[in-house]
N, C-alpha and C positions, 0 to 999 in steps of 0.2 A: 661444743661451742661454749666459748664462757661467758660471764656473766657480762662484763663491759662490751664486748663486740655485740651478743644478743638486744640488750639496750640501746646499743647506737642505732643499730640495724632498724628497730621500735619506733625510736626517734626519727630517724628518715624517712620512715612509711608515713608518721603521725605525724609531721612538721609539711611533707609535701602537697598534702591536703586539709582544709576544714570539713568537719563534720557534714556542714552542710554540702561540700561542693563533692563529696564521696556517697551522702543519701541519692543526691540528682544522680551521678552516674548508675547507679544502683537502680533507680526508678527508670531511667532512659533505657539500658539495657532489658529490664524487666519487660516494657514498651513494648520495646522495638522485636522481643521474645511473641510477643501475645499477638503482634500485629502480622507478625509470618505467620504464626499459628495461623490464626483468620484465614490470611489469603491461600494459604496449602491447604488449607480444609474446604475454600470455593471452587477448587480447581480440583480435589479429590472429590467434591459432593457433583462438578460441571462433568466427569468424567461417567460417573456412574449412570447419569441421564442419557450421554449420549454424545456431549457436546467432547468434538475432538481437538477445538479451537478453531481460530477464524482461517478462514479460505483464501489466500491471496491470489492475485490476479495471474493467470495464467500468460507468456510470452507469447506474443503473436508475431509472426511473421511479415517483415516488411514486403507488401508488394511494388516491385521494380518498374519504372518504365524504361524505354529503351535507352536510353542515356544514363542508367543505373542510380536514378534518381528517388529516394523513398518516395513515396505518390501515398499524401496523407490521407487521401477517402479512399484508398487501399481499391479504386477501381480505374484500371489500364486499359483503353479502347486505341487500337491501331500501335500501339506503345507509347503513347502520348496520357499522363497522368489526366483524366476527369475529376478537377478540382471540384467540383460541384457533385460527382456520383452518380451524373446523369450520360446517358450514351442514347443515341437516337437512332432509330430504326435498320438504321444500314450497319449501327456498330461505330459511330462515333462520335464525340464527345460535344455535348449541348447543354445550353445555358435554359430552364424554361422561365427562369425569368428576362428574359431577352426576348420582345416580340418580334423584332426585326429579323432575328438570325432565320434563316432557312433549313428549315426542318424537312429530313425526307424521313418519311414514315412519323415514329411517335417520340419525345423525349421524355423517356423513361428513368427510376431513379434504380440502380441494379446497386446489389451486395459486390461486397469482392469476389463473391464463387461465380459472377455473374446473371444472377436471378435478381429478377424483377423485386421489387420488394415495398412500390407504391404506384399512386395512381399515374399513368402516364399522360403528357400533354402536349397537346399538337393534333 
């Protein structure tokens, strides 16, 4: 290379930047070096404990009522969704806050799997 293109070459490195605006990128990448560092070292120091990272929420399955309708308290009495999660003693679907409605047997609050799973009323 000769000696006028090597100096131009100088020239267009040293004219595209000031000093100071070449220190800042020099310190930001320095930074932004130290700051991975950090967090790869939380996550190799999280690993050796034990921790394998956070647990997300596992899919559950939509329970259907008979009209193929998703039934959001995931409990179906006769195929008719129980909004409420309650089913009454014969098997189906009760309000116990409703003292009017006619309850045979108990209005219970059942899971999806169909187990009881609090106090019954009636």
């Amino acid at each position: 290379m000769d000696d006028r293109r090597f100096d131009s070459i100088t020239r267009s490195i040293g004219t595209s930047r000031t000093r100071r605006d070449a220190l800042k990128g020099l310190l930001g990448i320095g930074a932004g070096t130290v700051a991975a560092g950090a967090l790869l070292g939380q996550r190799t120091e999280a690993a050796r404990r034990g921790f394998s990272g956070p647990v997300f929420p596992t899919w559950t399955p939509c329970v259907r009522d008979s009209n193929g309708v998703c039934c959001r308290s995931g409990v179906v009495a006769e195929g008719v969704c129980c909004s409420k999660g309650y089913v009454s003693g014969q098997g189906y679907c009760c309000d116990p806050n409703d003292p009017g409605a006619p309850y045979i047997g108990h209005c219970c609050p059942v899971s999806p799997s169909g187990e009881v799973i609090g106090e019954c009323v009636g």
